[in-house]
C-alpha positions in Angstrom: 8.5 2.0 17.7 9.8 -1.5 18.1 12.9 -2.9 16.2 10.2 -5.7 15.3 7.8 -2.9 13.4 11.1 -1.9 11.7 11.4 -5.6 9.5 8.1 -4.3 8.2 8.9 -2.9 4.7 6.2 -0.1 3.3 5.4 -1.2 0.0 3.0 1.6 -1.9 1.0 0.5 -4.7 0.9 3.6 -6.7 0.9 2.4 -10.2 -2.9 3.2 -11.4 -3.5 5.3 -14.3 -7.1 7.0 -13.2 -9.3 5.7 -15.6 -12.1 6.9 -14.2 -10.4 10.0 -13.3 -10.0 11.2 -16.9 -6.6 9.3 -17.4 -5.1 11.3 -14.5 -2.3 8.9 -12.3 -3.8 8.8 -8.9 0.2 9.3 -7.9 -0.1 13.3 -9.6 -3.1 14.3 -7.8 -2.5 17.3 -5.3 -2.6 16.5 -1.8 -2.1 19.1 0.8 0.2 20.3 -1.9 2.0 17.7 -3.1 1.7 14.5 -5.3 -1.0 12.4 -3.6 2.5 9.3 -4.1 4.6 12.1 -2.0 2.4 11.9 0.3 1.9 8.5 0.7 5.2 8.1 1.4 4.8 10.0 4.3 2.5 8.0 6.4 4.5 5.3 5.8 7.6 6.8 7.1 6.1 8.6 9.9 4.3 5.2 10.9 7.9 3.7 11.0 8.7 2.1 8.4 12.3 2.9 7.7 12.3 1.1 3.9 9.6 2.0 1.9 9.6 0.4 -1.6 6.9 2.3 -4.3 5.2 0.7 -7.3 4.7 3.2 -9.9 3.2 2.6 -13.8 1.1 5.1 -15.1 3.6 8.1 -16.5 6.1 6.6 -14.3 8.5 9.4 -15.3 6.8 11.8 -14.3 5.8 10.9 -11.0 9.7 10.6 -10.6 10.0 14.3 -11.7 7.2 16.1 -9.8 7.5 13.8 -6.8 10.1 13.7 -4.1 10.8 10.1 -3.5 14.6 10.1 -2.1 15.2 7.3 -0.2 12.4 5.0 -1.8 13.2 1.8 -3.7 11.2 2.7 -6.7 9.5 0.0 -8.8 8.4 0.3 -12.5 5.4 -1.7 -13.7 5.4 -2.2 -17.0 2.2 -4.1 -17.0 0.6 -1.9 -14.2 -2.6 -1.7 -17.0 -3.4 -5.5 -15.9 -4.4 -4.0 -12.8 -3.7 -4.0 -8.8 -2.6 -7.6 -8.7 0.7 -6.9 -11.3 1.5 -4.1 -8.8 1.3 -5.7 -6.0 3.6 -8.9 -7.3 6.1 -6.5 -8.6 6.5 -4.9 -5.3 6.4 -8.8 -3.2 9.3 -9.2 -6.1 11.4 -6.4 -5.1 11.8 -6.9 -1.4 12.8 -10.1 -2.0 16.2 -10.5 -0.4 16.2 -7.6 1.1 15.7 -9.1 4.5 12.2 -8.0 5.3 9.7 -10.0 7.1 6.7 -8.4 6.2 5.4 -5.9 3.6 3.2 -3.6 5.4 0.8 -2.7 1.8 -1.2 0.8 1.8 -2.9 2.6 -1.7 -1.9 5.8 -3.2 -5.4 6.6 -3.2 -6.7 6.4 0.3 -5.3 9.7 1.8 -7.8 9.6 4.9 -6.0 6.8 6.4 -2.7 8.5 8.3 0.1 7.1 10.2 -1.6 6.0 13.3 -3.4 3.1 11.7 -0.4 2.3 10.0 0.7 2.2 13.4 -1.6 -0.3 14.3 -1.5 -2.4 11.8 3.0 -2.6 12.0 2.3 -3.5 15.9 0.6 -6.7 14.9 3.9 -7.9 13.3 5.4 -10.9 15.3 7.2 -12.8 12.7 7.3 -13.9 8.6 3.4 -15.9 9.1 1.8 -12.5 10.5 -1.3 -11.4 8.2 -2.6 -8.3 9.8 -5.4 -5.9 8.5 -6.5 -2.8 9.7 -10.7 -3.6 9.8 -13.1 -0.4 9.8 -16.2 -1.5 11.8 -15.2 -5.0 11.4 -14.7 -5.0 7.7 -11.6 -5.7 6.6 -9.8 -3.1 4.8 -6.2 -1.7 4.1 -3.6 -1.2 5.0 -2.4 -5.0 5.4 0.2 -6.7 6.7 1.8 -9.6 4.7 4.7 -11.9 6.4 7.3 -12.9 4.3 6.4 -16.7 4.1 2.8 -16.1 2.2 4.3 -13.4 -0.6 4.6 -16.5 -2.6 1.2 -17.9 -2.1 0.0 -14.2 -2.7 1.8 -13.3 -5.5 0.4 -16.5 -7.2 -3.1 -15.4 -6.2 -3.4 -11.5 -7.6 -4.5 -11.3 -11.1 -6.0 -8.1 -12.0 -7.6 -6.1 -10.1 -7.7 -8.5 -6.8 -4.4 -8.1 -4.8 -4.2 -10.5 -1.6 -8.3 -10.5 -1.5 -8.2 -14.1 -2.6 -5.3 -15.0 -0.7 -6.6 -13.5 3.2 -10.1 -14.7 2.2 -8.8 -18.2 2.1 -6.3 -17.9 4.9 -9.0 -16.0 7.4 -8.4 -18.1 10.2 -4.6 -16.8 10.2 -5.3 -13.0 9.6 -5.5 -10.9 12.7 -8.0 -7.6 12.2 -7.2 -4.4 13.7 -9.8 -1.6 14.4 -9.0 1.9 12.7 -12.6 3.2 11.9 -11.7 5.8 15.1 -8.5 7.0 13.7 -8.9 6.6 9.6 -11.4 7.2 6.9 -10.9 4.5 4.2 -12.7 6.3 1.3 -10.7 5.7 -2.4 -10.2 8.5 -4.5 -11.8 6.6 -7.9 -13.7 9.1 -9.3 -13.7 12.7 -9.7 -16.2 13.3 -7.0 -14.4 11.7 -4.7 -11.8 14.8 -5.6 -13.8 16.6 -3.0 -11.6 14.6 -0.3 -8.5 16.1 -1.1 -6.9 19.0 0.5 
């Protein structure tokens, strides 16, 4: 891993309270058995990212009991109900100052993508105007890569559920896709069939 990949923050976005999972936090679901936000975690720090900051909302507490999140910057967001968008600015808040020229973003709820296209997407990183997003048979998809000098732009953008849609639609010409679809399966754990993916 390059000392470049390592000014890449993780930032999780693992705030959702499962609405269509009964009102169970994606974060609590059992993964290979641990919370799915454990996890997470995981792939980021095994795909290099040294800081990994983690937005949590939905029983925020206790995720913080039942998951082992030493070393995290963890991120309460109390208005994680307006959806993705609040989650995502709250984490773009935290790592302000913190020296970090990009926010490498991944979802609690996509276990089937691993380190390796995290990988990927962290090698794109040049400087603060990267936008890098790992693309699955061309369509872009997450994780993403966001340089430092468009959090603001961003951050302006997400409102409710949309995080940086908006914001890498418009910019498109800028945003550099890398392939995953041989190494990840981007399926979301939404509903309770999609339970069936975990292990």
């Amino acid at each position: 891993m390059t000392e470049k990949a390592h000014e890449a923050a993780g930032l999780l976005l693992a705030a959702g309270g499962g609405r269509r999972l009964g009102g169970r936090p994606k974060a609590l679901l059992e993964h290979r058995g641990r919370p799915l936000v454990e996890y997470a975690v995981g792939v980021l720090r095994a795909a290099g990212c040294a800081r990994v900051h983690v937005v949590l909302g939905a029983r925020a507490d206790e995720v913080r009991r039942r998951a082992e999140l030493a070393g995290c910057v963890v991120v309460e967001n109390p208005t994680w109900e307006e959806g993705m968008g609040s989650s995502l600015r709250a984490g773009l808040d935290s790592l302000a100052g913190t020296g970090a020229g990009a926010a490498l973003v991944s979802l609690v709820d996509q276990p089937g993508i691993g380190a390796e296209a995290v990988r990927r997407v962290l090698a794109g990183y040049a400087d603060e105007g990267s936008l890098v997003s790992a693309a699955y048979d061309g369509v872009r998809g997450h994780p993403v890569l966001l340089g430092a000098s468009h959090w603001a732009g961003i951050a302006e953008s997400a409102r409710g559920d949309r995080g940086a849609r908006a914001y890498l639609r418009a910019h498109r010409e800028a945003l550099t896709l890398v392939e995953c679809g041989d190494v990840a399966r981007p399926y979301d754990i939404d509903t309770e069939a999609d339970l069936i993916h975990l292990e």
